[in-house]
C-alpha positions as CSV (number, residue, x, y, z in Angstrom):
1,X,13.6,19.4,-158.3
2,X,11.6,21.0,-155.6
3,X,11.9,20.1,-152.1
4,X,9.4,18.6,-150.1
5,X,7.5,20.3,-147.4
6,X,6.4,17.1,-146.4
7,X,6.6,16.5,-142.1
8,X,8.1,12.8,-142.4
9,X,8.8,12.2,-138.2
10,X,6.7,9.6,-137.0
11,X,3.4,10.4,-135.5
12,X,2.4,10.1,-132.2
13,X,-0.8,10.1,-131.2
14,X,-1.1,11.8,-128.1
15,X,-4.6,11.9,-125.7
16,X,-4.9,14.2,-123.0
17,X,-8.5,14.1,-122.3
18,X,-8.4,16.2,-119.3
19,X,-4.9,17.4,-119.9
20,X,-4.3,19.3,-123.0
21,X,-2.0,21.5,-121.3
22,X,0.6,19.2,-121.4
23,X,0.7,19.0,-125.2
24,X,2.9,21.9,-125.5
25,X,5.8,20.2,-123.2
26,X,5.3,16.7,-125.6
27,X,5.9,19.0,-128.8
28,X,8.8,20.9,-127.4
29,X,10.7,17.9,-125.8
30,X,9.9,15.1,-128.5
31,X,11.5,17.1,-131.7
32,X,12.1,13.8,-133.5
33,X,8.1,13.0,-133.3
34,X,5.0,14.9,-134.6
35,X,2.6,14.8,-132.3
36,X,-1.0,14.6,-133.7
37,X,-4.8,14.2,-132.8
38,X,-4.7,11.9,-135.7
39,X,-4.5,7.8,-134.7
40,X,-4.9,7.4,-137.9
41,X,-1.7,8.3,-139.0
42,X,0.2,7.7,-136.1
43,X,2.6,4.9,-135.6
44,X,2.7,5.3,-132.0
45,X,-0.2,6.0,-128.9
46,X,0.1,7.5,-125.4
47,X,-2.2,8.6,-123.3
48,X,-1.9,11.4,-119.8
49,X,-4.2,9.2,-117.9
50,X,-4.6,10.4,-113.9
51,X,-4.0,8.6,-110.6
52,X,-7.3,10.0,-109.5
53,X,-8.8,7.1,-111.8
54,X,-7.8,4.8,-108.0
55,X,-10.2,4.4,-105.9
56,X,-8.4,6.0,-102.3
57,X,-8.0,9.3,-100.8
58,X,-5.1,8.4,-98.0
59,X,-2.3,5.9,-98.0
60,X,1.1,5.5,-99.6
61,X,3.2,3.6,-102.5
62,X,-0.6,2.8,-103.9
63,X,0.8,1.2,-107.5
64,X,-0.9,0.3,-110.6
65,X,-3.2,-3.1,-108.7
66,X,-4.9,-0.4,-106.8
67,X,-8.8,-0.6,-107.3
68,X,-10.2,1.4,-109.5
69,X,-12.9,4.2,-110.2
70,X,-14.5,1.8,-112.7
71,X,-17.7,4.7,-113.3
72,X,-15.3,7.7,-113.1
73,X,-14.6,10.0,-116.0
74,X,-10.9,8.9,-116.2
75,X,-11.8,5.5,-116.5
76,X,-14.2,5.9,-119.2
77,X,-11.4,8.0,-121.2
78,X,-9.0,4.8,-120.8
79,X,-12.1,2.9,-122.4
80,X,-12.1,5.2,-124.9
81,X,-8.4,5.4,-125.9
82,X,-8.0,1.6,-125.4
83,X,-10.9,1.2,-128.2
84,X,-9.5,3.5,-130.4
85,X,-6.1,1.8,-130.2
86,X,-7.0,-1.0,-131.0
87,X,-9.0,0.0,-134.5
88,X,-6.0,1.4,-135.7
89,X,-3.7,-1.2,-134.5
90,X,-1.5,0.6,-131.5
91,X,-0.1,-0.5,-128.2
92,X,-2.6,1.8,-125.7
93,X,0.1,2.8,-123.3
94,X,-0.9,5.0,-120.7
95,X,0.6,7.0,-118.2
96,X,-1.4,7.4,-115.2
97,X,0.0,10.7,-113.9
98,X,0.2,12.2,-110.2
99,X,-1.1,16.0,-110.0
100,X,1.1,17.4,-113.0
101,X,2.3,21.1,-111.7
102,X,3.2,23.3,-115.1
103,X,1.9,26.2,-116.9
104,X,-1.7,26.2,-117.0
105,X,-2.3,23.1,-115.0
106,X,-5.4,22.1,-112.5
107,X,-6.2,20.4,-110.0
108,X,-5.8,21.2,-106.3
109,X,-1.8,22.1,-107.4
110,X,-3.3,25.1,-109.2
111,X,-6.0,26.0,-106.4
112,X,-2.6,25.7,-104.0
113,X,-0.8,27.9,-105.9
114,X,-4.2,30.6,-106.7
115,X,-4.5,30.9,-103.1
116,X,0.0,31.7,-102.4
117,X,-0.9,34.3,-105.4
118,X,-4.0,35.7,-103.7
119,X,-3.0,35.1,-100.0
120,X,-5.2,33.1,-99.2
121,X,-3.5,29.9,-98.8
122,X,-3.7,28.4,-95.2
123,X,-1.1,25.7,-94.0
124,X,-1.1,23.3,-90.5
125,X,2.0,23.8,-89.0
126,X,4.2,21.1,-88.1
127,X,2.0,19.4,-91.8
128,X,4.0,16.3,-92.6
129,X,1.1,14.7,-95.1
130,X,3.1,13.7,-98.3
131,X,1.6,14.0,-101.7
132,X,3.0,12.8,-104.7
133,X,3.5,15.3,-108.0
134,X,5.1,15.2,-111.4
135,X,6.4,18.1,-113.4
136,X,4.9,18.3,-117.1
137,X,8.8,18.5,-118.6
138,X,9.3,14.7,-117.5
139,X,6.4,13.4,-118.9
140,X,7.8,12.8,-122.7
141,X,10.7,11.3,-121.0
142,X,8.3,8.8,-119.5
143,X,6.4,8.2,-122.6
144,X,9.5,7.5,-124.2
145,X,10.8,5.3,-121.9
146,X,7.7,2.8,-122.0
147,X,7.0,3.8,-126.0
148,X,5.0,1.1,-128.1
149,X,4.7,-1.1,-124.4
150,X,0.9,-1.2,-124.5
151,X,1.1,-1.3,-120.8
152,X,-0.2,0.9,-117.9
153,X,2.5,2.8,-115.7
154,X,2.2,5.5,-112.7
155,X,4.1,8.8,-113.1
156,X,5.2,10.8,-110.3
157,X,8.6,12.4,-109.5
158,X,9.5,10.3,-107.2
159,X,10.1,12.5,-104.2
160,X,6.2,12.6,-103.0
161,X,6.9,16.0,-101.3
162,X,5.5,17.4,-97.8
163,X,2.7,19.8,-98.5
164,X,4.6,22.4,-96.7
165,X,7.8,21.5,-99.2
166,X,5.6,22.3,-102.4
167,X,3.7,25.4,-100.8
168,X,6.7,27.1,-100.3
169,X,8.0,26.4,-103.9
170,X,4.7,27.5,-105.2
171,X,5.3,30.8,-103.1
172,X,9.2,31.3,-104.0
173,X,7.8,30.6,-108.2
174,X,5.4,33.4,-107.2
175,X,7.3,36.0,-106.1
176,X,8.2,34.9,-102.9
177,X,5.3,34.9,-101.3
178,X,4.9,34.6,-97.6
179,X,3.1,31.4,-96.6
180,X,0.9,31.6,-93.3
181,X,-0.4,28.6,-91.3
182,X,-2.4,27.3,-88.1
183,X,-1.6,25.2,-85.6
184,X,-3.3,21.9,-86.3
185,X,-6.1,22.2,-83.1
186,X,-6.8,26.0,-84.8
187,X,-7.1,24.9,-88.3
188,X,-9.3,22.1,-87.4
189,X,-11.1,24.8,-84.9
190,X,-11.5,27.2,-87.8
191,X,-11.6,25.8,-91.6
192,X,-13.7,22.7,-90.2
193,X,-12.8,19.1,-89.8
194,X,-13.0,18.2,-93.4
195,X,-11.1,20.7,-94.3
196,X,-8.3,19.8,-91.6
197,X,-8.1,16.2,-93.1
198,X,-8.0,17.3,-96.9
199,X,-4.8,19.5,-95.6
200,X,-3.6,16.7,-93.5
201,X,-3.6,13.1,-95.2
202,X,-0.6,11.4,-97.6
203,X,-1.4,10.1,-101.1
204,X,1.1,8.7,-102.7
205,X,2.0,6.3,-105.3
206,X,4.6,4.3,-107.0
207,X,6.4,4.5,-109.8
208,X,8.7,1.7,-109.6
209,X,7.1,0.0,-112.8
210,X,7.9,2.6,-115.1
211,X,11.3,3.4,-113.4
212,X,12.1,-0.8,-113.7
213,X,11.2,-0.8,-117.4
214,X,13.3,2.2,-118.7
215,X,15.3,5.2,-118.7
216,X,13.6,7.2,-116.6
217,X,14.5,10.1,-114.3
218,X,12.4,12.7,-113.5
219,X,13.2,16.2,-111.9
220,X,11.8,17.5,-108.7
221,X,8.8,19.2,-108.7
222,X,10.0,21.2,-105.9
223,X,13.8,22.0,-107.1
224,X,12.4,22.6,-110.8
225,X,10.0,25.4,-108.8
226,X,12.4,27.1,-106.8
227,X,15.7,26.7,-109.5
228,X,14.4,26.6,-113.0
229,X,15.1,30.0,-114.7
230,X,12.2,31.3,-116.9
231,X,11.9,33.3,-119.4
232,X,10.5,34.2,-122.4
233,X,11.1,30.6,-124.3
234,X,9.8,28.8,-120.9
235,X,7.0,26.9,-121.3
């Protein structure tokens, strides 16, 4: 009798408006789920929401209460997937990631780490702003840890590294490059004001929920940067 060709692991529907390069990372990491476009024939839903859906530039531990963008794009792609959900019958969990730093991501993570490459990256000295950031490989560890909840979480690493800290991982991941920065009264002298509080203000936010509610322990952005070994299977 001939065998089957037949993929028979559940399907999870996975949306990543904004996000698609964090697809690859789901469908390496989750081998014992197909991940699909599809909510049709899925019997599972997740969504790579963004904490830039809040409605705040500075402050820290901001959880999932926090106001939101209500006529922002990432809002009306919640919309969207919570609609969809709910015609073919699955729990709309979303993960509302911080910055996601990984192959081909965006964001200002990837304009950081364009301007290490280039040389063109300015830091204030002395910068202890905080900002928090989640690697792509814990993501299907946090989808699987709230799977089939229906239920909103925050995703970040946990650490909420300096802006110094994750500039210089950026620069050892690229080749060691050599980071330069200004004083604080000659940044704000030269790049401008607005500029100088960009570079200079915490955002962070909390991911106590999604830590509370399962197994869930994400690596450091910062350690995976300067320790992970790549190579030619790396994603």
């Amino acid at each position: 009798m001939e065998e089957s060709n037949e993929d028979k692991r559940p399907a999870l529907y996975l949306f990543t408006p904004l996000s698609t390069f964090v697809r690859p990372y789901f469908e390496r990491l989750l081998p014992d789920y197909r991940i699909t476009d599809e909510p049709g024939e899925a019997v599972s839903a997740v969504m790579i929401s963004s904490i830039d859906i809040y409605d705040v530039e500075s402050g820290e531990n901001f959880n999932e209460l926090t106001p939101l963008k209500q006529d922002s794009e990432w809002a009306a792609a919640e919309r969207t997937y919570t609609e969809t959900c709910a015609d073919h019958s699955l729990q709309p969990t979303i993960l509302r990631c911080a910055p996601i730093v990984c192959t081909g991501m965006a964001g200002w993570p990837r304009e950081m780490a364009e301007k290490i490459y280039r040389g063109t990256y300015l830091g204030v000295s002395g910068n202890e702003a905080r900002r928090s950031v989640v690697h792509a490989v814990s993501l299907p560890d946090a989808a699987l840890a709230v799977l089939n909840s229906g239920e909103t979480f925050n995703v970040t690493d946990t650490i909420d590294p300096t802006i110094p800290m994750l500039a210089d991982a950026f620069a050892w991941r690229i080749a060691q490059k050599r980071i330069f920065s200004l004083k604080p009264k000659w940044y704000r002298l030269i790049l401008g004001k607005k500029k100088f509080d960009a570079a200079s203000r915490s955002l962070t936010f909390s991911c106590e929920k999604l830590r509370s509610r399962g197994d869930f322990n994400p690596v450091s952005t910062v350690d995976y940067l300067k320790t992970h070994v790549y190579d030619e299977n790396s994603l």
